[in-house]
C-alpha positions in Angstrom: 25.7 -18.2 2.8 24.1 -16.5 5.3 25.2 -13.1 4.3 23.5 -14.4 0.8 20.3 -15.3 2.9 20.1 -12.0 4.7 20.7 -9.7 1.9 17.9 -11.6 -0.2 15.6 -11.3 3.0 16.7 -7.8 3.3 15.4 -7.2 -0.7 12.3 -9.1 -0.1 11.3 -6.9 2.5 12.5 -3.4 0.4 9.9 -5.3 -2.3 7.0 -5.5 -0.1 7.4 -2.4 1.2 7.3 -1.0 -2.5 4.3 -2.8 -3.0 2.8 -1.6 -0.3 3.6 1.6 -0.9 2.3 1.3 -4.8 -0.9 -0.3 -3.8 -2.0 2.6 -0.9 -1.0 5.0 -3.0 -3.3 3.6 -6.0 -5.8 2.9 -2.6 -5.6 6.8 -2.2 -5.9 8.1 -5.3 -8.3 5.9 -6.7 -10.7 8.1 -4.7 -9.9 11.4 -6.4 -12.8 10.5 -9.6 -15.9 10.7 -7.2 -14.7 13.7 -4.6 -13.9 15.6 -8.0 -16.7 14.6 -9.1 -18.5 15.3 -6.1 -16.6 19.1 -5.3 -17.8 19.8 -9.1 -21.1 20.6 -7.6 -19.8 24.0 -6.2 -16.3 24.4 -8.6 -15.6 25.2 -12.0 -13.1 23.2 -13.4 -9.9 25.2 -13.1 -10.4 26.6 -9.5 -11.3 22.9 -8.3 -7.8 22.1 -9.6 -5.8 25.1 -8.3 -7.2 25.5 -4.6 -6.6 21.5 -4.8 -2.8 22.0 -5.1 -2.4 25.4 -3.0 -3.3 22.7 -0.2 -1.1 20.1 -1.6 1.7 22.8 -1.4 1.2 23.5 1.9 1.3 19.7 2.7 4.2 19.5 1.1 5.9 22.5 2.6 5.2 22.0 5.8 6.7 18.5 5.5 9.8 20.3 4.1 10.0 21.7 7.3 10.8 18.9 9.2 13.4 17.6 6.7 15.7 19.2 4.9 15.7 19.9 1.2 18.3 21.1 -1.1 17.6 23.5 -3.6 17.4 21.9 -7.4 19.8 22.1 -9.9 19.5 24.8 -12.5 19.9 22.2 -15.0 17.1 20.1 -13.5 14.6 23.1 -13.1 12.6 22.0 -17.1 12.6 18.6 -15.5 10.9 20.2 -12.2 8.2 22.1 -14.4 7.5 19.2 -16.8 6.8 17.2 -13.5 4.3 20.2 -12.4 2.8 20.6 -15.7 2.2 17.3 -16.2 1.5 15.8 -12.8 -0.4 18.3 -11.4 -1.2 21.2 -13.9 -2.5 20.1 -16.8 -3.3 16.6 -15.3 -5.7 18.1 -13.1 -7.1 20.9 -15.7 -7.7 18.3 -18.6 -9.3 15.3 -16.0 -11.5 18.2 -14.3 -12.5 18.9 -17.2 -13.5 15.9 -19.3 -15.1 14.5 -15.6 -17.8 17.4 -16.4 -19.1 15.3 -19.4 -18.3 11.9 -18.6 -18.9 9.9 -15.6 -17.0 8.5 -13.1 -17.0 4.7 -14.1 -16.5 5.7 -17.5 -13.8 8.1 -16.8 -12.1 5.5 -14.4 -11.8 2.9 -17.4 -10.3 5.7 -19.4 -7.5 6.1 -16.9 -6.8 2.3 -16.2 -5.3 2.7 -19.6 -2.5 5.0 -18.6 -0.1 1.9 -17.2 0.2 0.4 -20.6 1.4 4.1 -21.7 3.6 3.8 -18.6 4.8 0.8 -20.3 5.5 2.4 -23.8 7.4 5.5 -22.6 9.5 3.4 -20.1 10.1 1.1 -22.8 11.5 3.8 -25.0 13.2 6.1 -22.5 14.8 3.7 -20.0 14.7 0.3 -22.7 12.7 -1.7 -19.8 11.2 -4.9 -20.4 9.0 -7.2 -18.7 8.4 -11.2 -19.1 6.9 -12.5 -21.8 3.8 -13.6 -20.3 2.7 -10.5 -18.8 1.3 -9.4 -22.0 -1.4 -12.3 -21.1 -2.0 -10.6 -17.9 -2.5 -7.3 -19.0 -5.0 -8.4 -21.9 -7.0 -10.1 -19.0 -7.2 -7.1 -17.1 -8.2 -5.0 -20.2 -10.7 -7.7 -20.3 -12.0 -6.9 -17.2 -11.9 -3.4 -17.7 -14.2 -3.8 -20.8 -16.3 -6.4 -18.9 -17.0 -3.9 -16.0 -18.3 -0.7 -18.4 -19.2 -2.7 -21.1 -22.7 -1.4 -20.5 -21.6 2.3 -20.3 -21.4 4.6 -23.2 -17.8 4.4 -24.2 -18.1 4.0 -28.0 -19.6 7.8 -27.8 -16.3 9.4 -28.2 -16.7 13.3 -27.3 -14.6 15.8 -26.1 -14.9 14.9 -22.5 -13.2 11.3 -23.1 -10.9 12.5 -25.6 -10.1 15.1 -22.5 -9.6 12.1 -19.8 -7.7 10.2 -22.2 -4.9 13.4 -22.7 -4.8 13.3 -18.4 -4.2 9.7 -18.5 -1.1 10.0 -21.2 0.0 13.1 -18.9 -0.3 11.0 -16.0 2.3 8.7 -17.7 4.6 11.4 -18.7 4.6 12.5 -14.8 5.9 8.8 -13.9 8.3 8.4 -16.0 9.2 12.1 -15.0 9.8 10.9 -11.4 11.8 7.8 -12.3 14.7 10.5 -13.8 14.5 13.1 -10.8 14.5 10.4 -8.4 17.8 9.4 -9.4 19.2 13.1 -8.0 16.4 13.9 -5.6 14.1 12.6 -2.6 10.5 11.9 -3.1 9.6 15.3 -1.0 12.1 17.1 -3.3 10.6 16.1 -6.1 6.8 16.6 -4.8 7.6 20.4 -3.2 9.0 21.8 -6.4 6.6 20.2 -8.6 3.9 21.2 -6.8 5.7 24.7 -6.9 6.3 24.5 -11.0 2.4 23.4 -10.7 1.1 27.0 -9.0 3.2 29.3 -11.0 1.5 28.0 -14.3 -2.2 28.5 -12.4 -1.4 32.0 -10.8 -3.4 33.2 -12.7 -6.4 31.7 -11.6 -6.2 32.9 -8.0 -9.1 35.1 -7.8 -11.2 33.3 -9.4 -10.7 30.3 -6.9 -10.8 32.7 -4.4 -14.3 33.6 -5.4 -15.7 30.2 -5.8 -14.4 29.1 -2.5 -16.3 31.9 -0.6 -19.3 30.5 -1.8 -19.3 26.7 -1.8 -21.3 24.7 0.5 -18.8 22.7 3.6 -19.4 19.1 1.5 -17.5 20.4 -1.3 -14.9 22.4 0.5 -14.4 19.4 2.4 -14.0 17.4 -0.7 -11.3 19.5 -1.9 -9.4 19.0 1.6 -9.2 15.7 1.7 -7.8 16.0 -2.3 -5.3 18.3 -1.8 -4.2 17.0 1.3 -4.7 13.5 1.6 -5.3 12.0 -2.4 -2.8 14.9 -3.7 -0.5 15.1 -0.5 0.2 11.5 1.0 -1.0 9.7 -2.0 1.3 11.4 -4.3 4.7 11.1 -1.6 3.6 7.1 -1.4 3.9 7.1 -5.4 7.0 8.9 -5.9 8.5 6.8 -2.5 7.3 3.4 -4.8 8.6 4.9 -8.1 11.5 5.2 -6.0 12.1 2.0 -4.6 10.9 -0.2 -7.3 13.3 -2.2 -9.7 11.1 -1.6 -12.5 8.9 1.0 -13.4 5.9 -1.6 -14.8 5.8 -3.4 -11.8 4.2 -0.8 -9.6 2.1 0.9 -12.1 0.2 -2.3 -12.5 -1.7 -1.5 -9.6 -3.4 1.2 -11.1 -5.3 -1.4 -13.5 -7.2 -1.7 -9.6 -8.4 1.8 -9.9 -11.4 1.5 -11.9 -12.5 -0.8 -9.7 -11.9 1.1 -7.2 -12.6 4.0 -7.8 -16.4 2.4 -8.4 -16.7 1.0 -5.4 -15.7 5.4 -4.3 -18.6 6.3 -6.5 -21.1 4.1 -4.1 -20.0 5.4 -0.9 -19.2 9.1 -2.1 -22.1 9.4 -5.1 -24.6 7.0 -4.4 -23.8 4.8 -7.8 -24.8 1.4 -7.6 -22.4 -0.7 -9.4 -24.1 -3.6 -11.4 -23.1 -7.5 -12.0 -21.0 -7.0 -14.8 -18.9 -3.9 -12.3 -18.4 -7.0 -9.8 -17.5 -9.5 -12.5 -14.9 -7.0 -14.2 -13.3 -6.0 -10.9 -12.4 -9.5 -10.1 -11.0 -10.7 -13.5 -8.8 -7.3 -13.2 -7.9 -8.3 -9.5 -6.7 -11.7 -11.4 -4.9 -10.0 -14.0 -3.1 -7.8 -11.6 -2.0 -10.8 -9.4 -0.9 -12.5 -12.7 1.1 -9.6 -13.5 2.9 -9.5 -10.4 3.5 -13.7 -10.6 4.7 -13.5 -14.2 7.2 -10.6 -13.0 8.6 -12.1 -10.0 9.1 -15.2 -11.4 11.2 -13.5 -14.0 13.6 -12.2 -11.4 13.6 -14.7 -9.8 15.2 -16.8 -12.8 17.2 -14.0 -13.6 19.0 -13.8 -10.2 19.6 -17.6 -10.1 
């Protein structure tokens, strides 16, 4: 009985710890819209994204440093560059990009839609499921979502959203990615040659960023520090540690439905955007939804187990 007791207290912590892993790391990156955003000022799109990652690298690598990493397996290496391309790469190229044309808030809503793609591949690559009554939660925080930009010009579809929409199925791709390698691999495995995939493909782009970085002002080189470093760098090794951890992969990438909330609430402190009644109102019914989620889901395990 009490072995019973302290392995289930033991799991309860392991679950918190995953959801407080899932939730800083959605904290972190929620950011990375307005200091984009903001960095734009002095960056062309593709230069932003590759002096971004040469300092996520060096995070990365000088973490390696301290722990020791094995070399991947040969067989593994397409799994390592479809991680890069699609986590770093071309998720960074594509949402640089589009965030040009389209603002923050709006671009924010267009990513809170990359968990339900989440859901979709995990559903048809590792047959997951979740309880029946999450559906409800998810439409309440889609609810939200549409409640907080409602006044925005979403229904304008150009290239820029069609461009933020691509990141956010890339973004998806890159977590089920990391539920695979993390079967074979630690978190900082997975993050150092990803990131390492990532700068091969944007070599060639080195002089150019080079260039651009000379002449920016210290706000925006700043801005690029903090998201290489911190958004890219800790943020991303809190993901992959949830991905990780977590039971199931729809549990933690609920918490990104938080991030166009969030990330709003960025855009006042970063950019000066004053978020209006219906922002407020939308962040609260998607607060709901995600607690919902998380009720609905636990409840579910917790029938299962008994």
């Amino acid at each position: 009985m009490m072995t019973l007791e302290t392995d289930g207290a033991i799991m309860k912590k392991r679950e918190n710890l995953t959801l407080i892993l899932a939730f800083g790391a959605t904290l972190i990156g929620a950011s990375a819209n307005a200091l984009s955003k903001f960095a734009l000022q002095d960056f062309s799109p593709i230069p932003l994204a590759f002096i971004r990652h040469v300092l996520t690298a060096v995070f990365f690598l000088s973490a390696a440093i301290f722990n020791k990493i094995r070399l991947p397996k040969l067989k593994d290496i397409p799994w390592f560059l479809l991680s890069g391309f699609s986590g770093y790469a071309a998720f960074s190229l594509f949402f640089n990009l589009g965030l040009e044309t389209v603002d923050v808030s709006v671009a924010s809503m267009i990513m809170g839609t990359f968990p339900i793609m989440t859901v979709i591949l995990a559903a048809i690559v590792f047959k997951e499921k979740i309880a029946g009554w999450s559906y409800a939660a998810v439409a309440v925080e889609f609810v939200g979502i549409i409640i907080m930009f409602a006044s925005k010009d979403f229904l304008n579809f150009n290239l820029g959203t069609a461009l933020i929409f691509v990141s956010a199925f890339l973004l998806a791709v890159y977590n089920v990615t990391q539920k695979f390698l993390i079967k074979k691999y630690t978190p900082l495995e997975i993050c150092v040659y990803s990131i390492l995939a990532c700068l091969l493909m944007m070599s060639f782009y080195a002089p150019q960023s080079i260039a651009e970085l000379s002449a920016a002002s210290a706000p925006s080189i700043w801005a690029v520090i903090i998201l290489g470093i911190i958004v890219c760098g800790v943020g991303t090794l809190m993901w992959s540690a949830a991905v990780g951890r977590t039971k199931k992969l729809t549990t933690i990438t609920n918490f990104s439905f938080l991030t166009p909330f969030l990330a709003t609430l960025y855009g006042v402190l970063i950019l000066s955007e004053i978020p209006t009644l219906r922002t407020l109102i939308g962040g609260i019914v998607i607060i709901f939804g995600s607690f919902l989620f998380q009720y609905f889901n636990r409840k579910k395990d917790i029938s299962v187990t008994e």
